[in-house]
mmCIF file of the N, C-alpha and C atoms, coordinates in Angstrom:
data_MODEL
# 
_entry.id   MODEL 
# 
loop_
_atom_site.group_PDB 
_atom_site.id 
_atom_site.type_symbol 
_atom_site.label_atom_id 
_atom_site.label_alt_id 
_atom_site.label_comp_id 
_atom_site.label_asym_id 
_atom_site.label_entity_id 
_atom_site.label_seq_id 
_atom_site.pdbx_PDB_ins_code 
_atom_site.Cartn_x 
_atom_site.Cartn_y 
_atom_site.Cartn_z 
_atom_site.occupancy 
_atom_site.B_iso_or_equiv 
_atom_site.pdbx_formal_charge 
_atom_site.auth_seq_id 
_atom_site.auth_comp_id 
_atom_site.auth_asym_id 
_atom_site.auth_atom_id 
_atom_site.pdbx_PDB_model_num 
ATOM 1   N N  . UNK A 1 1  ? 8.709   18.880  -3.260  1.00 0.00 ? 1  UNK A N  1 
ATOM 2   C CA . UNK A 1 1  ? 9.649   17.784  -3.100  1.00 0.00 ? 1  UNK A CA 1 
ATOM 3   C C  . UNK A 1 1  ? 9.099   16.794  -2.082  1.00 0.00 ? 1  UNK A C  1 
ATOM 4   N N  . UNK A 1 2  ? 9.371   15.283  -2.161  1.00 0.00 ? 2  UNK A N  1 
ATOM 5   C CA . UNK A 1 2  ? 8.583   14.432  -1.199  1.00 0.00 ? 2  UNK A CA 1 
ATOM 6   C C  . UNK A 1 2  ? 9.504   13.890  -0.545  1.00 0.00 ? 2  UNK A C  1 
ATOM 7   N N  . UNK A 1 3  ? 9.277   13.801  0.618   1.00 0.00 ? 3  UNK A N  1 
ATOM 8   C CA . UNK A 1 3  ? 9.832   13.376  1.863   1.00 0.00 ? 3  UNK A CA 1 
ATOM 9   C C  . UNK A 1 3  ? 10.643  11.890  1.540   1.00 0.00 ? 3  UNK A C  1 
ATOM 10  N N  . UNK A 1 4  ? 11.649  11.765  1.717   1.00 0.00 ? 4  UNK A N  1 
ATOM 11  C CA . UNK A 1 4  ? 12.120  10.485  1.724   1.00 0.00 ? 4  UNK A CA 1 
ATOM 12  C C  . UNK A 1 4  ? 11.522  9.311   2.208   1.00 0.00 ? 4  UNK A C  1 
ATOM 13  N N  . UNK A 1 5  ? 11.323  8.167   1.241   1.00 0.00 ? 5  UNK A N  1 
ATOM 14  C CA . UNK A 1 5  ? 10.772  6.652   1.521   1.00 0.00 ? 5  UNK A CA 1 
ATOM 15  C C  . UNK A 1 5  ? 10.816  6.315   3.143   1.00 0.00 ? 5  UNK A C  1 
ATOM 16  N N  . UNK A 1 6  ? 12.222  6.796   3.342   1.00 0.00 ? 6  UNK A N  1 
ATOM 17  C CA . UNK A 1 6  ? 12.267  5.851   4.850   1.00 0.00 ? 6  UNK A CA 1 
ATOM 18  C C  . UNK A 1 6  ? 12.303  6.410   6.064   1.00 0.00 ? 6  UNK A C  1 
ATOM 19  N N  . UNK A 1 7  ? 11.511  7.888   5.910   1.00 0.00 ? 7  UNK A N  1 
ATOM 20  C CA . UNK A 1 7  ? 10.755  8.506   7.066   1.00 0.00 ? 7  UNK A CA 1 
ATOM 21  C C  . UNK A 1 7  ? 9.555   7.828   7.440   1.00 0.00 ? 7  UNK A C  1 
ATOM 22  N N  . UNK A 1 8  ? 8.598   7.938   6.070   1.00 0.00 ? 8  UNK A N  1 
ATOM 23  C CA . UNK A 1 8  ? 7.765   6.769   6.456   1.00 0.00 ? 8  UNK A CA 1 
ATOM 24  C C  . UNK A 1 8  ? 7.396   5.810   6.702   1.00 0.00 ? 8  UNK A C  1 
ATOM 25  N N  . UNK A 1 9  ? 8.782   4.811   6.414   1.00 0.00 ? 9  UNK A N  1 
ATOM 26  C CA . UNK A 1 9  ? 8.407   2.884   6.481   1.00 0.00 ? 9  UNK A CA 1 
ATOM 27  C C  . UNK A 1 9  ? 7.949   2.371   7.609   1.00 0.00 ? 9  UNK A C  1 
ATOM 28  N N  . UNK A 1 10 ? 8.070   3.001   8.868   1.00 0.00 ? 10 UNK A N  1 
ATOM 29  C CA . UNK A 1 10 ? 7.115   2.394   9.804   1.00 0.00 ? 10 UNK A CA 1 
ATOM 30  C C  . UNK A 1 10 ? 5.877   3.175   9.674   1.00 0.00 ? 10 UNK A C  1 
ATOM 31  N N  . UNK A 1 11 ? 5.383   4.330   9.705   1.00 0.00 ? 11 UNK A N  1 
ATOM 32  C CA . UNK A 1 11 ? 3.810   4.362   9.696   1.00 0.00 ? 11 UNK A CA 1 
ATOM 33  C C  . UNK A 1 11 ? 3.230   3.621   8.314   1.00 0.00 ? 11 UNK A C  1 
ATOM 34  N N  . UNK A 1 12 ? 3.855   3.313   7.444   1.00 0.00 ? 12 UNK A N  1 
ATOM 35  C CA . UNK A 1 12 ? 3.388   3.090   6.708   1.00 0.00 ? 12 UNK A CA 1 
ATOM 36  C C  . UNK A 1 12 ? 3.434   1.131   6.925   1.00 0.00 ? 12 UNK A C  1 
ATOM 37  N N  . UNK A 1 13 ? 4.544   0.785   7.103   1.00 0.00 ? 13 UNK A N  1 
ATOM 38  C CA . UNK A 1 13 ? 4.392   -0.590  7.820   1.00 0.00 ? 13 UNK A CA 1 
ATOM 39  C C  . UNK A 1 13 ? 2.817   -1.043  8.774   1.00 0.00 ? 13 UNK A C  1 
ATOM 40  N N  . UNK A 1 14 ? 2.641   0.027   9.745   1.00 0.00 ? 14 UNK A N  1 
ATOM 41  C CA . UNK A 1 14 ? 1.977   0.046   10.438  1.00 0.00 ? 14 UNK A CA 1 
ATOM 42  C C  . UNK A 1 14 ? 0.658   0.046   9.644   1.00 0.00 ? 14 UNK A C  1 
ATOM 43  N N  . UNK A 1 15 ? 0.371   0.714   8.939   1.00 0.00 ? 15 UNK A N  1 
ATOM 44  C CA . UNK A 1 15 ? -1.062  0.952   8.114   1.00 0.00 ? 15 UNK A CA 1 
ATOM 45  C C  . UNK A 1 15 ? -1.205  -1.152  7.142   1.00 0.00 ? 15 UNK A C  1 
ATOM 46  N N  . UNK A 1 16 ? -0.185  -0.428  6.484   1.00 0.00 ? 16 UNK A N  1 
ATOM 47  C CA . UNK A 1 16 ? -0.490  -2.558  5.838   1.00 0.00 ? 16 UNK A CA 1 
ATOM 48  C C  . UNK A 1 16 ? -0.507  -3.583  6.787   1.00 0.00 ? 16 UNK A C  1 
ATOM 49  N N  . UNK A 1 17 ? -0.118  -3.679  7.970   1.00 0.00 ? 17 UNK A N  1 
ATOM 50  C CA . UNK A 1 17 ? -0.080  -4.688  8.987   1.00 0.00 ? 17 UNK A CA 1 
ATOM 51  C C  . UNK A 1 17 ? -1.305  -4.602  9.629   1.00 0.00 ? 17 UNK A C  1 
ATOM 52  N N  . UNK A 1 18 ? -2.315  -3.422  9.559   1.00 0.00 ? 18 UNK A N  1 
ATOM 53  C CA . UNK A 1 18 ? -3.542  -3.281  10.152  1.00 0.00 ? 18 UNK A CA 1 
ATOM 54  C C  . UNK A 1 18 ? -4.441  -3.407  9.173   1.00 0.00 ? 18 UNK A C  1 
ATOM 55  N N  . UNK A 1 19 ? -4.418  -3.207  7.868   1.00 0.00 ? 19 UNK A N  1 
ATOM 56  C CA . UNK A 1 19 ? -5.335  -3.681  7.085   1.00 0.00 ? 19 UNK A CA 1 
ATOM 57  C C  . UNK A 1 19 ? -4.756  -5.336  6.329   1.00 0.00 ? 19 UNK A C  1 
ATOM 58  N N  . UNK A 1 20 ? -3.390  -5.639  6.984   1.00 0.00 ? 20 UNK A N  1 
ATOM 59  C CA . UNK A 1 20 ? -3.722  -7.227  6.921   1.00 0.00 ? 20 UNK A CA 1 
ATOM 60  C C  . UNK A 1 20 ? -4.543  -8.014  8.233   1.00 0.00 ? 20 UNK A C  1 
ATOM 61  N N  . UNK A 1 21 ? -4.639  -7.509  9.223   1.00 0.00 ? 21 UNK A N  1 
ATOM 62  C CA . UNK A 1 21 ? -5.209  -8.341  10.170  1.00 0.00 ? 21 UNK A CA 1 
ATOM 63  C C  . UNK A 1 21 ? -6.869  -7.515  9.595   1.00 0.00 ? 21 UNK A C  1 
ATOM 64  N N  . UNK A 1 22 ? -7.212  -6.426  9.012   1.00 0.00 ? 22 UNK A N  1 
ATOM 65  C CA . UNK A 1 22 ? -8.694  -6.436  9.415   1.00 0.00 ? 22 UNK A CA 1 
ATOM 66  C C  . UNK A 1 22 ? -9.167  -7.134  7.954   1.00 0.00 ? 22 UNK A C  1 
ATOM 67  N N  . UNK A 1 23 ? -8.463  -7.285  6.813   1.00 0.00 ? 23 UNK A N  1 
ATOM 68  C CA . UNK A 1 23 ? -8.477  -8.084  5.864   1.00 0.00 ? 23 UNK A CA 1 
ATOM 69  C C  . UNK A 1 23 ? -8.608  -10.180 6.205   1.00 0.00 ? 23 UNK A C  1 
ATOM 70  N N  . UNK A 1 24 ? -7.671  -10.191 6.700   1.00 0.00 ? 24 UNK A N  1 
ATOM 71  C CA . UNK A 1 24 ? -6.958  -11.266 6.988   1.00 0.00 ? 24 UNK A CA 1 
ATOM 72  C C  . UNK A 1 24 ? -6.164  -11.966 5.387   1.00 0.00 ? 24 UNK A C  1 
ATOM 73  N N  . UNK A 1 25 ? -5.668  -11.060 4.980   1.00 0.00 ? 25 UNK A N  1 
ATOM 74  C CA . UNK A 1 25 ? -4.703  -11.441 4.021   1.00 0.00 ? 25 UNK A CA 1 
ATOM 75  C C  . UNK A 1 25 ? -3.225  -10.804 4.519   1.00 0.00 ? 25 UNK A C  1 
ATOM 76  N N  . UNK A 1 26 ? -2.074  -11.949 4.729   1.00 0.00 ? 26 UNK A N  1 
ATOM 77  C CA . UNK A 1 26 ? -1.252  -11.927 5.438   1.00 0.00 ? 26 UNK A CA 1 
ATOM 78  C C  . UNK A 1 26 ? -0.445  -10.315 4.726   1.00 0.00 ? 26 UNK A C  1 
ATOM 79  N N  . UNK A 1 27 ? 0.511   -9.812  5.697   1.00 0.00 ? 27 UNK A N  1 
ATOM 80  C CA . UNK A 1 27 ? 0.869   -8.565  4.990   1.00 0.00 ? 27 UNK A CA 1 
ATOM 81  C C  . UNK A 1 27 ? 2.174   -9.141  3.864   1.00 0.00 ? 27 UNK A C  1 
ATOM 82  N N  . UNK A 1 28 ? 3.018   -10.384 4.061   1.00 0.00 ? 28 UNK A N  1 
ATOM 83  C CA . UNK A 1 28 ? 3.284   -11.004 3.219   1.00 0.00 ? 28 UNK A CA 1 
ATOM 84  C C  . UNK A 1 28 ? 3.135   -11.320 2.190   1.00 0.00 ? 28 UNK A C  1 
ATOM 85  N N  . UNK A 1 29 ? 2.070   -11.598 2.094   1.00 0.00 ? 29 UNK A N  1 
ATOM 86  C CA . UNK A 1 29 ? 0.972   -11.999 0.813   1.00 0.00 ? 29 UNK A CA 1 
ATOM 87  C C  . UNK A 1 29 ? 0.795   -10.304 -0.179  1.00 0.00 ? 29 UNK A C  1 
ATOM 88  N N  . UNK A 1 30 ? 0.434   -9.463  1.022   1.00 0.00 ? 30 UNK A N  1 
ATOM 89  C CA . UNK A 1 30 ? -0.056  -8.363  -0.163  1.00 0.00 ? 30 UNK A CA 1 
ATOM 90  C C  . UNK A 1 30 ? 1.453   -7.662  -0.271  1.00 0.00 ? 30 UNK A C  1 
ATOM 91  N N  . UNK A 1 31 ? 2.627   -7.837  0.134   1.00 0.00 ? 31 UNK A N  1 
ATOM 92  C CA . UNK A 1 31 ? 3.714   -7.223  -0.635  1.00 0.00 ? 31 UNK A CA 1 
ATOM 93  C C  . UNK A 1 31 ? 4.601   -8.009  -1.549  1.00 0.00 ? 31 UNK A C  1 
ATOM 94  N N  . UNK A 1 32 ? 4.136   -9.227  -1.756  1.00 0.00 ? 32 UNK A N  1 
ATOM 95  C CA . UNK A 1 32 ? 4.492   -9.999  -2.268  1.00 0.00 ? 32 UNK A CA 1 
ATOM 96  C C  . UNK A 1 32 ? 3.534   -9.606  -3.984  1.00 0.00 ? 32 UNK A C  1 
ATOM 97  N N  . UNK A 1 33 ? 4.414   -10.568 -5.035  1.00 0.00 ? 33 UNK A N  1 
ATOM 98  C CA . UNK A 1 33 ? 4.062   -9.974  -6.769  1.00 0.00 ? 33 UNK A CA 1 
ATOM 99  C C  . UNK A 1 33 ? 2.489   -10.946 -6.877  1.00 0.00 ? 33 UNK A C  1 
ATOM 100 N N  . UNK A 1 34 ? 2.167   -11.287 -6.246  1.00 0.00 ? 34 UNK A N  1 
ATOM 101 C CA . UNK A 1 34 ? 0.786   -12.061 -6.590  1.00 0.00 ? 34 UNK A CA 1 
ATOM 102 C C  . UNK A 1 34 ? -0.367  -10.976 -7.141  1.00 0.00 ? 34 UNK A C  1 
ATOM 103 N N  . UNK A 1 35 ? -0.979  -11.911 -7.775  1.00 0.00 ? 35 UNK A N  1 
ATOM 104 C CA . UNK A 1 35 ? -2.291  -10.837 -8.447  1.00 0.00 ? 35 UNK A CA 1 
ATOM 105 C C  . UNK A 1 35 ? -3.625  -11.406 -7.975  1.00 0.00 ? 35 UNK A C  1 
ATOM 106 N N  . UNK A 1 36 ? -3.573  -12.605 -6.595  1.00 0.00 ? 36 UNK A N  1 
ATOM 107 C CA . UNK A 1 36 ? -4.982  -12.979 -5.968  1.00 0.00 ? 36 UNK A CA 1 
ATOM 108 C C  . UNK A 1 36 ? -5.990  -11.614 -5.625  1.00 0.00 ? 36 UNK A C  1 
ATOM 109 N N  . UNK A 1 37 ? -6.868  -11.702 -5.570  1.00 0.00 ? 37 UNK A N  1 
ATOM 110 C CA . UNK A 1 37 ? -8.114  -10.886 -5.520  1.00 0.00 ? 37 UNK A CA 1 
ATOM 111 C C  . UNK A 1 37 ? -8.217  -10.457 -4.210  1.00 0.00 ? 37 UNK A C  1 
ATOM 112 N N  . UNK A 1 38 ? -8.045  -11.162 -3.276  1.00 0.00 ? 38 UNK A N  1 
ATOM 113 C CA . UNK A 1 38 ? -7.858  -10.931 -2.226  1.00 0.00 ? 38 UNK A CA 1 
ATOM 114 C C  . UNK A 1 38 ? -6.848  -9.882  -1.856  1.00 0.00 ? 38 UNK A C  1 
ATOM 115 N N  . UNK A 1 39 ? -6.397  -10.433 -2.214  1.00 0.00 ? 39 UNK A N  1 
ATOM 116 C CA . UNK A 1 39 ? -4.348  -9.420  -1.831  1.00 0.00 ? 39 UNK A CA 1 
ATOM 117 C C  . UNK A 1 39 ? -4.837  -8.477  -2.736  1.00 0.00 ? 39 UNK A C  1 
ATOM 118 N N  . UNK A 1 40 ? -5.044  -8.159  -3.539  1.00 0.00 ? 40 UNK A N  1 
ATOM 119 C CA . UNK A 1 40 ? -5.387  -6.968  -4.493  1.00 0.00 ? 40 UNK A CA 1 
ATOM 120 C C  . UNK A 1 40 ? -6.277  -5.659  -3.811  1.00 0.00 ? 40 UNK A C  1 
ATOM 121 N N  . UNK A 1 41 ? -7.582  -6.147  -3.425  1.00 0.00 ? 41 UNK A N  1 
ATOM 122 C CA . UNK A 1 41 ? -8.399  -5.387  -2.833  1.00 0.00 ? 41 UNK A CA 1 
ATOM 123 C C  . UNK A 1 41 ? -7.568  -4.968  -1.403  1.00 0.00 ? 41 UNK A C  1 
ATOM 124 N N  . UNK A 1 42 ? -6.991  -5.820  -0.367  1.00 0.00 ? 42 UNK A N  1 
ATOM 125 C CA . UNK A 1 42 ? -5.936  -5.439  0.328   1.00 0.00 ? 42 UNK A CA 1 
ATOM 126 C C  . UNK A 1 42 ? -5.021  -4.368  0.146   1.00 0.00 ? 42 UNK A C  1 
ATOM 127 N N  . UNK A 1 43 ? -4.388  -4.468  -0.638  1.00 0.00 ? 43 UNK A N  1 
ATOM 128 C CA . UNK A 1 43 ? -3.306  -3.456  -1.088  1.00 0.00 ? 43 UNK A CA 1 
ATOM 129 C C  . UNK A 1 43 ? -4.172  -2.222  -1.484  1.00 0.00 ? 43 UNK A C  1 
ATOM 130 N N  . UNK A 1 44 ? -5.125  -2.518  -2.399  1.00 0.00 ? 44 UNK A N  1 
ATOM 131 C CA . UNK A 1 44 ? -5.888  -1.258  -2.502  1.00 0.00 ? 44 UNK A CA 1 
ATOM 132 C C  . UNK A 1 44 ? -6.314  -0.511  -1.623  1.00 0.00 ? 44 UNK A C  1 
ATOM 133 N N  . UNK A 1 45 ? -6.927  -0.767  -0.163  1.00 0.00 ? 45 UNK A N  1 
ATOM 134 C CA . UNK A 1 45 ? -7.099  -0.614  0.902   1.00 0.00 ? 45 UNK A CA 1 
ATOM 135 C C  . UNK A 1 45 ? -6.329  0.077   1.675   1.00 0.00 ? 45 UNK A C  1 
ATOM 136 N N  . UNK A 1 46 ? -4.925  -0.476  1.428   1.00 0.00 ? 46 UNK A N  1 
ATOM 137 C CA . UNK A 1 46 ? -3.738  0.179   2.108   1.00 0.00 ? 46 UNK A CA 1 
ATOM 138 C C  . UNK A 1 46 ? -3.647  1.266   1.664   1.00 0.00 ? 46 UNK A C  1 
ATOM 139 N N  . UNK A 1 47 ? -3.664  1.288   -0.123  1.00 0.00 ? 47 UNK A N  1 
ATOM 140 C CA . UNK A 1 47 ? -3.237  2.415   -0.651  1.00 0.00 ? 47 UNK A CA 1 
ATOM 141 C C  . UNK A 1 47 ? -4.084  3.709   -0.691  1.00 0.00 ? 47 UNK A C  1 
ATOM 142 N N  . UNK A 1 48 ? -5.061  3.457   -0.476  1.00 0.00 ? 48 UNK A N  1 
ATOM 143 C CA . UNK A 1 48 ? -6.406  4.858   -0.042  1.00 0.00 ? 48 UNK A CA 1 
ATOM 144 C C  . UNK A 1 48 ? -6.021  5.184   1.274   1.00 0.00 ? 48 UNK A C  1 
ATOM 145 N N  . UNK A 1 49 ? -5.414  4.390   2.516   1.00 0.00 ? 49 UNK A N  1 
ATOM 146 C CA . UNK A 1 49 ? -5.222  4.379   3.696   1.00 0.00 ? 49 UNK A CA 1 
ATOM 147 C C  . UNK A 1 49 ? -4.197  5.706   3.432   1.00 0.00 ? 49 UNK A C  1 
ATOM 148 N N  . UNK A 1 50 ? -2.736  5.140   2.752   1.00 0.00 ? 50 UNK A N  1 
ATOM 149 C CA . UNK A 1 50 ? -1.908  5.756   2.925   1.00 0.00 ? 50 UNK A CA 1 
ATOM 150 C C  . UNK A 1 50 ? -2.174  7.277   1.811   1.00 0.00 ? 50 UNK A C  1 
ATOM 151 N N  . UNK A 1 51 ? -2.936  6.806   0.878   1.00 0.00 ? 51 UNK A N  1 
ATOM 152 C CA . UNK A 1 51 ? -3.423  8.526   0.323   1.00 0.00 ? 51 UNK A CA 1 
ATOM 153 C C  . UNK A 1 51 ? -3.993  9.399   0.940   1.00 0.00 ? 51 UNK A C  1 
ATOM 154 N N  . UNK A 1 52 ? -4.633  9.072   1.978   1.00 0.00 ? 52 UNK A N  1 
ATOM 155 C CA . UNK A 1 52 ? -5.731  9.698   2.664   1.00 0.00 ? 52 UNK A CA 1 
ATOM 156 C C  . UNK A 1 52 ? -4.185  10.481  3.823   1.00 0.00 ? 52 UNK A C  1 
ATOM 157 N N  . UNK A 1 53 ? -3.691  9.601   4.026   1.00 0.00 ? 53 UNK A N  1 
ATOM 158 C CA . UNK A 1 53 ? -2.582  10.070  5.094   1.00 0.00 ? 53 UNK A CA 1 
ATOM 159 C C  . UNK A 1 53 ? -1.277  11.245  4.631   1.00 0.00 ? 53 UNK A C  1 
ATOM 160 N N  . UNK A 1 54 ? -2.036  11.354  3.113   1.00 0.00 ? 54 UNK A N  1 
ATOM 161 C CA . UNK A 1 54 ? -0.806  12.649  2.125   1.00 0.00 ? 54 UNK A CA 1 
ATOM 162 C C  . UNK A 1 54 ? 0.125   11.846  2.081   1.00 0.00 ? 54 UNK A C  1 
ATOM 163 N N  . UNK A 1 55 ? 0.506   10.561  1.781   1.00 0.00 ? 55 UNK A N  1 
ATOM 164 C CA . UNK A 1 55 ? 1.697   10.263  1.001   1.00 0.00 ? 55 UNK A CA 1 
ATOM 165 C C  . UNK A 1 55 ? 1.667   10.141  -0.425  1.00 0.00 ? 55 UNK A C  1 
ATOM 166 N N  . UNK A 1 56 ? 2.820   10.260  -0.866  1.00 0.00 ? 56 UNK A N  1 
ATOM 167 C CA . UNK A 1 56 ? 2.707   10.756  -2.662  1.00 0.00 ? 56 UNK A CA 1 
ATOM 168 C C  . UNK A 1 56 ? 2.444   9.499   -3.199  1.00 0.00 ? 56 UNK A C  1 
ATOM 169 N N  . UNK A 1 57 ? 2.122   9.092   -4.665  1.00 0.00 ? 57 UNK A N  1 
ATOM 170 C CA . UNK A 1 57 ? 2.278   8.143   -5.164  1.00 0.00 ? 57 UNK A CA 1 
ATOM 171 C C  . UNK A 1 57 ? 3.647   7.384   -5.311  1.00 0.00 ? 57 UNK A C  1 
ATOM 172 N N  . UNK A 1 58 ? 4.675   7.888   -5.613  1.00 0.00 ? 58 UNK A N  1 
ATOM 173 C CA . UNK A 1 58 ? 5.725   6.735   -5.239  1.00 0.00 ? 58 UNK A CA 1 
ATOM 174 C C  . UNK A 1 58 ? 6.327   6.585   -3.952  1.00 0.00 ? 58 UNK A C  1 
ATOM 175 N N  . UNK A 1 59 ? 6.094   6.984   -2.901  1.00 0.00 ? 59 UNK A N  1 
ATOM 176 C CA . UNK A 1 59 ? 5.697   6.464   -1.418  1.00 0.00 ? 59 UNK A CA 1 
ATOM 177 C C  . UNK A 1 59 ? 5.211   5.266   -1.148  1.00 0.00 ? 59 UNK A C  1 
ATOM 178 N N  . UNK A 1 60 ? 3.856   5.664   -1.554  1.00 0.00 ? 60 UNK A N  1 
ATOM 179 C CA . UNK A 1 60 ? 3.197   4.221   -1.371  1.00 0.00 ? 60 UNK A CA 1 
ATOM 180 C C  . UNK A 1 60 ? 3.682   3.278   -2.226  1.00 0.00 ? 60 UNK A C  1 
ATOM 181 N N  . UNK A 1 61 ? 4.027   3.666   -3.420  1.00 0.00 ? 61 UNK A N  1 
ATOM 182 C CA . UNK A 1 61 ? 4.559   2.747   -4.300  1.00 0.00 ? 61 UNK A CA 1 
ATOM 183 C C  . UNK A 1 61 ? 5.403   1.755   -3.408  1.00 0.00 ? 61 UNK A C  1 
ATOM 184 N N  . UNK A 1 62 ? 6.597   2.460   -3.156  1.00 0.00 ? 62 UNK A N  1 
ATOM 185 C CA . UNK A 1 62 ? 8.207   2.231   -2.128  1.00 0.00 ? 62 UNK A CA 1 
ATOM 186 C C  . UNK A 1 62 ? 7.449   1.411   -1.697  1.00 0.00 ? 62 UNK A C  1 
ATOM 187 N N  . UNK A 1 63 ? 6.296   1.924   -0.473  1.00 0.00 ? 63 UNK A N  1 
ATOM 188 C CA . UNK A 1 63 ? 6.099   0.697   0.916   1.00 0.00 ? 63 UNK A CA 1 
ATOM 189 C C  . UNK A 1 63 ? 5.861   -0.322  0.325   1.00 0.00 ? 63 UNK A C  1 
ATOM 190 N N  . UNK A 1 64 ? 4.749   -0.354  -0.981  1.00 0.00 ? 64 UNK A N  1 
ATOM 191 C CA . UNK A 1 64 ? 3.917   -1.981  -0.813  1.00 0.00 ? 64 UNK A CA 1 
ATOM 192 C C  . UNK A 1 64 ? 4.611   -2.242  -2.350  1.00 0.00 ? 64 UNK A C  1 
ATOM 193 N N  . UNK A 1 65 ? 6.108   -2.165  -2.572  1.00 0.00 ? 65 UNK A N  1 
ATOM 194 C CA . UNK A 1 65 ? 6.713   -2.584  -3.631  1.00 0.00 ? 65 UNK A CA 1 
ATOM 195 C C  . UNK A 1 65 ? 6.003   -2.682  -4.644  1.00 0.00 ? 65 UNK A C  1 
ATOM 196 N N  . UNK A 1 66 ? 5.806   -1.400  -5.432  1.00 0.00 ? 66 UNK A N  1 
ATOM 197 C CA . UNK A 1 66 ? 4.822   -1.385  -6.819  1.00 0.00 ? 66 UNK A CA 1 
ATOM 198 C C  . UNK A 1 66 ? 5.663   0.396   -7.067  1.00 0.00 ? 66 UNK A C  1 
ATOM 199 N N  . UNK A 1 67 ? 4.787   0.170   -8.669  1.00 0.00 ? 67 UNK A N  1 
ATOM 200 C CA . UNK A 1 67 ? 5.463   0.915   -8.906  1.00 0.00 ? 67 UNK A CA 1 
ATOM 201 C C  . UNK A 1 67 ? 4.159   2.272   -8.740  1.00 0.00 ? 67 UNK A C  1 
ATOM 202 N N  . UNK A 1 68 ? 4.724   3.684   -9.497  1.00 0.00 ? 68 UNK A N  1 
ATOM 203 C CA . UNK A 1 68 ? 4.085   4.537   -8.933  1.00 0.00 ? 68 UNK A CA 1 
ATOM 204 C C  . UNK A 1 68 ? 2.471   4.479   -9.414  1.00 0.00 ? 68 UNK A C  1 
ATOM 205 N N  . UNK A 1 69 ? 2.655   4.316   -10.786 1.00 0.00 ? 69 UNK A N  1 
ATOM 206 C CA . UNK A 1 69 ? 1.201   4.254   -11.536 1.00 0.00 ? 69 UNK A CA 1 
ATOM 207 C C  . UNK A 1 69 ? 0.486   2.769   -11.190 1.00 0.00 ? 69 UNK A C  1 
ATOM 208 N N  . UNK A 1 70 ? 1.157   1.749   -10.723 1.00 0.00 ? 70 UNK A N  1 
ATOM 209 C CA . UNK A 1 70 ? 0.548   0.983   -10.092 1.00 0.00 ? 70 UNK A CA 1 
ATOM 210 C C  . UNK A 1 70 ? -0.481  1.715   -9.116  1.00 0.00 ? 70 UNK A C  1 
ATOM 211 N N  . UNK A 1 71 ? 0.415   2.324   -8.348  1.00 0.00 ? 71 UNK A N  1 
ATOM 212 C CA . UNK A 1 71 ? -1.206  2.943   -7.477  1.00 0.00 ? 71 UNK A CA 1 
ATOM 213 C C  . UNK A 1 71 ? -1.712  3.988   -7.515  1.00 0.00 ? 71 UNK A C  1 
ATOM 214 N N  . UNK A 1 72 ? -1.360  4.860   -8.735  1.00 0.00 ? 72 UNK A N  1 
ATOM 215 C CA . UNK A 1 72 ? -2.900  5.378   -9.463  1.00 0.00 ? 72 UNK A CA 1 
ATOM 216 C C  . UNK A 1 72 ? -3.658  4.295   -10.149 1.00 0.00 ? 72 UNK A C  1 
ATOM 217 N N  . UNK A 1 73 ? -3.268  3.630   -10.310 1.00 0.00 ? 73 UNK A N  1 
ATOM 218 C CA . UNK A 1 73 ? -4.395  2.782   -10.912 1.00 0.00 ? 73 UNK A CA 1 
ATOM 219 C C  . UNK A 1 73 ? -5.255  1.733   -9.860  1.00 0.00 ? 73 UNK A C  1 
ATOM 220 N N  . UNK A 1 74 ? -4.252  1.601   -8.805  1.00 0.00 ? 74 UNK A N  1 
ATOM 221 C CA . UNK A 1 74 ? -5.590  1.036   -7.284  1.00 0.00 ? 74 UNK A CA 1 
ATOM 222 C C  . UNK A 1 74 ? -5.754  2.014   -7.272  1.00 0.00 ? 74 UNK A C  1 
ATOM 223 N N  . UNK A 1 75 ? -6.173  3.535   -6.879  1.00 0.00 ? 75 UNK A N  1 
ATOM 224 C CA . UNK A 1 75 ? -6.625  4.252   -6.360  1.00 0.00 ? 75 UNK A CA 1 
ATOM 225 C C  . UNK A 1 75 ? -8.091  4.531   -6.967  1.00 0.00 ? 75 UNK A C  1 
ATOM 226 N N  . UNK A 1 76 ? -7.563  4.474   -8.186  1.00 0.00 ? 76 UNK A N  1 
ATOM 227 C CA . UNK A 1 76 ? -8.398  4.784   -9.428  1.00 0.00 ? 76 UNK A CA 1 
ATOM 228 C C  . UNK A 1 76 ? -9.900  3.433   -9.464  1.00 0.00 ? 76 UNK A C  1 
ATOM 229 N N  . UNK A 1 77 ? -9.172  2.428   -9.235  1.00 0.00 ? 77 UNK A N  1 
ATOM 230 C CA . UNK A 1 77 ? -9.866  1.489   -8.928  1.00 0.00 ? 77 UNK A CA 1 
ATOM 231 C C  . UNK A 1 77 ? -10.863 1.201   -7.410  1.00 0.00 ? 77 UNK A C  1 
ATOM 232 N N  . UNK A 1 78 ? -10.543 1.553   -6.650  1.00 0.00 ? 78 UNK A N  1 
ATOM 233 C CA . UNK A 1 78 ? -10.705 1.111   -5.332  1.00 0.00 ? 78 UNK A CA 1 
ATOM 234 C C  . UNK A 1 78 ? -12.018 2.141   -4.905  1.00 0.00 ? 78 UNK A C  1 
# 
């Protein structure tokens, strides 16, 4: 069973707000529905961040508003 969304929303806040400043794509930008290249590889970034950290796929989903197979498929990608 996986831990509820909003145990994690600040570490996980914390992880996209640090790979928007080492990105420099605003964290705005990458939770926002855009499909720029930039923000893409961003979010992807986040989302290995936060896999690496054992959160499930719809976790990360929750934080960076996507859905779950959205990020098997950054993961898959990245």
């Amino acid at each position: 069973m996986s831990v509820p969304p909003t145990l994690y929303t600040s570490t996980a806040r914390r992880v996209i707000e640090h790979v928007a400043a080492r990105t420099g794509v605003p964290a705005t930008v990458m939770l926002a529905p855009t499909r720029r290249h930039d923000a893409v590889r961003a979010r992807w970034r986040a989302m290995r961040l936060l896999r690496r950290m054992h959160y499930s796929l719809p976790d990360i989903g929750y934080a960076l508003n996507r859905d779950h197979t959205t990020v098997l498929h950054g993961l898959r990608r990245s």
